[in-house]
Structures are given as C-alpha cells and as structure tokens.
C-alpha positions as CSV (number, residue, x, y, z in Angstrom):
1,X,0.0,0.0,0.0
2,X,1.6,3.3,-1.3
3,X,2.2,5.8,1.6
4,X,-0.5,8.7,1.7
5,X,0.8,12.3,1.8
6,X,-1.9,14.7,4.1
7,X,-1.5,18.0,4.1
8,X,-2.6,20.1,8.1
9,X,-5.4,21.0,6.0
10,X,-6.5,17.4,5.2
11,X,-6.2,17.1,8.7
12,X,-8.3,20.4,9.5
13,X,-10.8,19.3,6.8
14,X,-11.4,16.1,8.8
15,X,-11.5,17.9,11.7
16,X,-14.4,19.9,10.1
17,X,-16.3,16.7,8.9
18,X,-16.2,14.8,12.3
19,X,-17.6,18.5,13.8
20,X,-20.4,19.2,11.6
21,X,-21.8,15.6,11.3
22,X,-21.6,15.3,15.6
23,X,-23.2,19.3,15.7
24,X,-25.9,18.8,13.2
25,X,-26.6,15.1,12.2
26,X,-25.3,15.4,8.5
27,X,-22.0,15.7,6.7
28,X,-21.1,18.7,4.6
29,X,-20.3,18.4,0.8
30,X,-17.5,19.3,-0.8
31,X,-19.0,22.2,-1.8
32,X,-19.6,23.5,2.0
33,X,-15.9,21.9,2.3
34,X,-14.7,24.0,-0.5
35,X,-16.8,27.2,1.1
36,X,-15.8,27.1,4.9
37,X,-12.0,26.5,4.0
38,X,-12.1,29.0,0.6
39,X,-10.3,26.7,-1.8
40,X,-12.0,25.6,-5.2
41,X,-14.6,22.8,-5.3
42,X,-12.0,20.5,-6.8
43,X,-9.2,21.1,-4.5
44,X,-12.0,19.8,-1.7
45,X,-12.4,16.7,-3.6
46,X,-8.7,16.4,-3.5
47,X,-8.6,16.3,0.4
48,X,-11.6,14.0,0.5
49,X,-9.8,11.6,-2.0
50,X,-6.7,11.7,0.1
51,X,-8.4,11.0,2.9
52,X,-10.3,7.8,1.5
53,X,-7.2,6.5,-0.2
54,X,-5.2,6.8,4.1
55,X,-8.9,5.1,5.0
56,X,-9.2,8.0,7.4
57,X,-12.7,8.5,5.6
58,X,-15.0,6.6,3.8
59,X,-16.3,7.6,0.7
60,X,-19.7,6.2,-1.6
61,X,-18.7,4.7,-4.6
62,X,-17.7,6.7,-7.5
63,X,-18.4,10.2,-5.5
64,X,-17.3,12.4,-3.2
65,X,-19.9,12.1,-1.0
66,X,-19.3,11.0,2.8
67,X,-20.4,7.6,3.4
68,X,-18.5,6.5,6.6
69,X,-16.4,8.6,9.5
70,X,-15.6,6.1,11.9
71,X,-17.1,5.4,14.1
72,X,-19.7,7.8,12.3
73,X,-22.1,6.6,9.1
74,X,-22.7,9.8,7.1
75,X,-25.7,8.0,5.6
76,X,-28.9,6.3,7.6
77,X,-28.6,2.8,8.9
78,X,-29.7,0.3,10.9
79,X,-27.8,1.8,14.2
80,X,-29.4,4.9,15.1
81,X,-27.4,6.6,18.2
82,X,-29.0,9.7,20.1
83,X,-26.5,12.2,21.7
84,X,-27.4,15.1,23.2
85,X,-30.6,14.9,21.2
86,X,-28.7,14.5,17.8
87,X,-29.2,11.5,15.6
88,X,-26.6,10.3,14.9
89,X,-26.0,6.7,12.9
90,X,-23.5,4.1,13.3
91,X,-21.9,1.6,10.9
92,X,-22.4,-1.1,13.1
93,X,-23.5,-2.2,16.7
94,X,-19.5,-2.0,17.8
95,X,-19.6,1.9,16.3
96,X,-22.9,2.5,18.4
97,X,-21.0,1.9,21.3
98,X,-17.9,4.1,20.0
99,X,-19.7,7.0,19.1
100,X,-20.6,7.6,22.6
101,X,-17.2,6.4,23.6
102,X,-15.4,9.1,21.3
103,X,-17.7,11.5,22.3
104,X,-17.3,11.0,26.2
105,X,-21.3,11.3,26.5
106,X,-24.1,9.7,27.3
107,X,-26.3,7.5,24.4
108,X,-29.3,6.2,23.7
109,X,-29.1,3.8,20.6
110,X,-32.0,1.9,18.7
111,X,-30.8,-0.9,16.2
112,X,-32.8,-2.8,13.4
113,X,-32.8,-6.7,13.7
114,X,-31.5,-7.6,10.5
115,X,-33.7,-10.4,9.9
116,X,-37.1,-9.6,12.2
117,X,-36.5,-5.8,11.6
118,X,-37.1,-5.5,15.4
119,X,-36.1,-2.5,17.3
120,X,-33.5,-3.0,19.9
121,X,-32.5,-0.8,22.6
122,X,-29.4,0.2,24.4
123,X,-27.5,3.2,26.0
124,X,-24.5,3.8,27.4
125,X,-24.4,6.0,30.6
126,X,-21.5,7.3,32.3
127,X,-19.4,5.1,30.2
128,X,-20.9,1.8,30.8
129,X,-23.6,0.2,28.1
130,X,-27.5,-0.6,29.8
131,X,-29.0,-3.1,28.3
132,X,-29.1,-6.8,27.4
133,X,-28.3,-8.7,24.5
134,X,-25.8,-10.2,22.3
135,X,-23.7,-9.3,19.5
136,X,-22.7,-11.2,16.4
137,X,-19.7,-10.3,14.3
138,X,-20.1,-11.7,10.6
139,X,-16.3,-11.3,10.3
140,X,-13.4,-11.0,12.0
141,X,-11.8,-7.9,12.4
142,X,-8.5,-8.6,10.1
143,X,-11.5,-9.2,7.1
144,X,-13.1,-6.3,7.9
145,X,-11.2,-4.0,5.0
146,X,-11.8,-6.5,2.5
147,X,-15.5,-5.3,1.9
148,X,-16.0,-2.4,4.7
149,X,-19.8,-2.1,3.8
150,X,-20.2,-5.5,4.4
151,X,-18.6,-6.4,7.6
C-alpha cells in the first residue's frame, strides 16, 4: 500500500467533517468543504480523495460524497445513536458503542434486527452500556477492510 501524503489542511478538513456531522446530524459536501476553507470545489475533492485513499474517511462509490467517519455513518442505517438529542448513525453495533465512547457522553441507541426488523434498545451512561443482549460479528476484524460495507 503506497504511503498517503496529508497536508494540516486534510487534517483540519477532517476535523471539520467529524464537527459538523456530531453538531448537526449530516456531513457537509464538498462544496460546504470548499466554502468554509475557501479553496476551489476540486481542491476539496482532492482532500476527500486523500483521505479515503489513508482510510481515514470513507467515501460512496464513485463520489465524493461522505459515506462512513468512523465510528460515524454519514448516511442512515440500521444503528441509530442519540446524543445530546442528535441522531446520529453508526456503521455497526461495535460503532454504536464508540460514538458515545469518542464523544465522552451519554447515548441512547436503537438498532434494526437484520432479519425480524425488530427495534432493539441500548445506552451507554457514564461510560458503561445498559442493556441486554448479544452481539454477532459476521467477520473477524482482520476481514473487515476487505468489503468495509459488508462487515
């Protein structure tokens, strides 16, 4: 794997993702990118491909869109996670529990059954998870990469 090169304002653009999708719930575009840091559209694009390629970001396919900012999903899923009356989502049931671990705050947290499509409840509060249940991984974590949507 070739060694990525990030510029401080990759790193401040990241910065700016992981802020605005905790504040408000969504992800900005590269447009907004390209607007709060005054640099052309494509030199936002640029950042955001950088940051895919060092997996530091997650992109959709073929776009510059945000898909994943781990722990965070920048698109709706099954893991729904409410902090500080945000909603956030989750890639997974292990990133429910590490948005509210990265955040250092409370959580409530709804999940989908995958099969049943029953809604499951948790929250973690004062750092320790409430709740019952159990957790399946489909992989293990070294296959993870391999197919990061379907882990």
């Amino acid at each position: 794997m070739a060694t990525i090169s990030l510029t401080q304002q990759d790193w401040d653009i990241r910065l700016y993702l992981y802020q605005t999708l905790v504040q408000t719930g969504h992800a900005p575009s590269h447009e907004e990118i390209a607007t709060q840091f005054s640099i052309p559209i494509d030199e936002a694009q640029q950042a955001l491909h950088r940051l895919n390629e060092a997996h530091l970001i997650f992109l959709q396919p073929n776009t510059y869109d945000l898909m994943m900012l781990f722990p965070l999903s920048a698109i709706e899923t099954d893991y729904q996670v409410t902090v500080d009356g945000v909603q956030l989502y989750a890639n997974c049931a292990w990133d429910s529990l590490g948005i509210p671990a990265m955040l250092n705050k409370d959580a409530q947290i709804t999940v989908r059954h995958p099969i049943s499509r029953q809604a499951l409840t948790y929250a973690v509060s004062d750092g320790a998870l409430q709740g019952e249940g159990v957790v399946h991984f489909a992989k293990p974590f070294i296959e993870w990469y391999d197919d990061l949507v379907d882990t």
